[in-house]
C-alpha positions in Angstrom: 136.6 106.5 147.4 134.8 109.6 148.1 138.1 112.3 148.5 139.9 110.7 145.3 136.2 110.7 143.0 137.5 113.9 140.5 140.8 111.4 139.7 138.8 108.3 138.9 139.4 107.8 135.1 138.3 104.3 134.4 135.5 102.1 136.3 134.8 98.8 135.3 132.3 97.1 136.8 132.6 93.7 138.0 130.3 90.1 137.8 129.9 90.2 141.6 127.9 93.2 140.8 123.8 93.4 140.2 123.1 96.7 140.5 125.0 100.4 140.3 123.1 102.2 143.2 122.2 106.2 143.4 124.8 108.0 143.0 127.5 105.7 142.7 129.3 107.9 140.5 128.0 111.6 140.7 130.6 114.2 139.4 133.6 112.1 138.8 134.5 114.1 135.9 137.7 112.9 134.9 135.8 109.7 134.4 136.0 108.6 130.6 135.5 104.9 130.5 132.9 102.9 131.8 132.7 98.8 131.3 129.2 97.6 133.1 129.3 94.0 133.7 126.6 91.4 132.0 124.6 90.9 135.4 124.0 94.2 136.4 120.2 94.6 136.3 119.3 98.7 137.4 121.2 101.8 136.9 120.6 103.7 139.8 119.4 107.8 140.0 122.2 109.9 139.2 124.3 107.1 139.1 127.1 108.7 136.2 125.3 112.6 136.7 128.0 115.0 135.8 130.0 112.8 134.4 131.5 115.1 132.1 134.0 113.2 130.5 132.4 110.1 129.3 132.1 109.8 125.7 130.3 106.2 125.0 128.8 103.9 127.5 127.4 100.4 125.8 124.3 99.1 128.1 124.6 95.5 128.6 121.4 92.9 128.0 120.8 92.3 131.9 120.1 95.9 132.3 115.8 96.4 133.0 115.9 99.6 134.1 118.3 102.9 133.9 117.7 104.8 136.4 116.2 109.3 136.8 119.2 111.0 135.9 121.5 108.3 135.3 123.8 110.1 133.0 122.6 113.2 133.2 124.9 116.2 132.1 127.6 113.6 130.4 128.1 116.2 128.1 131.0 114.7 125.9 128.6 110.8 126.0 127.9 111.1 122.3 127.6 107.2 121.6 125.1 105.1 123.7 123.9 101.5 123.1 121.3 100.8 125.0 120.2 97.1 124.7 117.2 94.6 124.2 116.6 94.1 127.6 116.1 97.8 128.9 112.5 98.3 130.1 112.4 102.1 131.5 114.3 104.9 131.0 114.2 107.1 134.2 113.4 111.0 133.9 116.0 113.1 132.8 118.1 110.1 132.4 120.1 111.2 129.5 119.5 114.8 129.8 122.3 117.4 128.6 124.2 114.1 126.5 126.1 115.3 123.1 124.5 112.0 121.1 123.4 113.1 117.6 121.3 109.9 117.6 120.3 106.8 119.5 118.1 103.6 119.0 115.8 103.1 121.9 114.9 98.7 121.4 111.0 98.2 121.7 111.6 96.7 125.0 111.5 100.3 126.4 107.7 100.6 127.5 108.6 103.9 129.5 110.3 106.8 128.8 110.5 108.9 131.5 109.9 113.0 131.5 112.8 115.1 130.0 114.6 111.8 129.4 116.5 113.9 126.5 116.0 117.4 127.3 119.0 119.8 125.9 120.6 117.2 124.1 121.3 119.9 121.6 123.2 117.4 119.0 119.9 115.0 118.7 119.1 115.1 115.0 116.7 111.7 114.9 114.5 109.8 116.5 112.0 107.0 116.7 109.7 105.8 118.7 109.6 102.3 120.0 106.6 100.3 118.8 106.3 99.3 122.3 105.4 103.3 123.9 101.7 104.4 124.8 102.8 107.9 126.1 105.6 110.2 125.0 105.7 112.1 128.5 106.2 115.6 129.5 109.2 117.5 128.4 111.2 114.1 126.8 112.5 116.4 123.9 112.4 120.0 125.1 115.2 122.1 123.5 116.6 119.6 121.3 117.4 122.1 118.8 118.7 120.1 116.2 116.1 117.4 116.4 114.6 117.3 112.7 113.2 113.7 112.6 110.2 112.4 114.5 108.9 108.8 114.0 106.1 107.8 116.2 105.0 104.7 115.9 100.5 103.5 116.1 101.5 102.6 119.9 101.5 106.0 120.6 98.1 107.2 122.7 99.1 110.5 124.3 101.5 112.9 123.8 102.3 114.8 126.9 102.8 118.6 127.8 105.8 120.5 126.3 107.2 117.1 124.3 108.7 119.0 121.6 108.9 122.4 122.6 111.6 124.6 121.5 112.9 121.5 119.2 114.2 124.7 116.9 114.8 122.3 114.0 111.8 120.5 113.4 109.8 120.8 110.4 107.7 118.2 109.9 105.7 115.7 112.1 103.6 112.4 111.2 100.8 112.0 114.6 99.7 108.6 113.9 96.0 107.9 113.8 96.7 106.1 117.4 97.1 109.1 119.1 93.9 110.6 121.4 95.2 113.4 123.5 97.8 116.1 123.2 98.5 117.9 125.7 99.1 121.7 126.0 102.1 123.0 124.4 103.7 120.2 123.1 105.1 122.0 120.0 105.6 125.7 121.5 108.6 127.3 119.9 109.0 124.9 117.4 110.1 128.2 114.9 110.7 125.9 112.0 107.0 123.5 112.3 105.1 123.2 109.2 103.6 120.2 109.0 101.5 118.2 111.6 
């Protein structure tokens, strides 16, 4: 399908299928509707990266793991459901999205680094109770990020977190937490209250 990828508008994927390997999808950017069947289990890397067209994706309950990347630079994907079943999110996995919020279920133990970097429409988030580290970079220059809620799972907040998060005023470290790393809240020009 390679030569006819920038014409693909629609994929839906069907029961045969367990998992959407790496880069299954990279660049298809007339691609604007995505239907993932109920026994896929992993997302591969890059899987939908550059999918510029996408504007919702819904993550069905077989889904364990979504892969670095996965949907990466889907800069019109402003609704995503991500459900109970979802274990890891991958680094950079919805990097660059245009979501102005999204529930991440306590089944997500990991959260990989810049998993939401420049997702400049983020306003809110909170952390599942189920997190022990927010890693490096997973909200860098989300300038309109203004809510924080971390839960008393948290136990380290790694390098460059929250930098350049332009909006935030405000943030609650739980009494969990025991090491922050360097630069977690650089540039945030708004930051009041710790």
């Amino acid at each position: 399908y390679y030569n006819y990828k920038e014409s693909i508008k629609t994929v839906e994927i069907q029961n045969e299928v367990t998992s959407i390997g790496n880069y299954a999808f990279e660049n298809c950017k007339s691609l604007t509707s995505i239907e993932i069947s109920s026994n896929v289990t992993i997302i591969g890397d890059d899987a939908f990266i550059h999918c510029k067209g996408i504007t919702s994706v819904v993550i069905p309950d077989s889904v364990q793991e979504i892969g670095a990347c996965a949907f990466y630079g889907c800069t019109a994907l402003a609704s995503v459901t991500i459900s109970n079943s979802v274990q890891k999110l991958g680094q950079l996995a919805f990097a660059e999205c245009a979501f102005s919020s999204i529930v991440i279920p306590d089944s997500v133990r990991e959260i990989g680094e810049y998993a939401f970097t420049r997702c400049s429409s983020f306003v809110s988030v909170t952390i599942p109770n189920s997190v022990q580290k927010i890693e490096k970079g997973v909200f860098q220059d989300c300038i309109s990020l203004g809510i924080v809620t971390m839960p008393d799972s948290v136990r380290e907040i790694g390098e460059y977190a929250f930098k350049k998060c332009s909006s935030l005023a405000a943030v609650k470290i739980p009494n969990s937490v025991q090491k922050i790393e360097r630069g977690v809240f650089r540039d945030c020009i708004s930051l009041r209250t710790v």
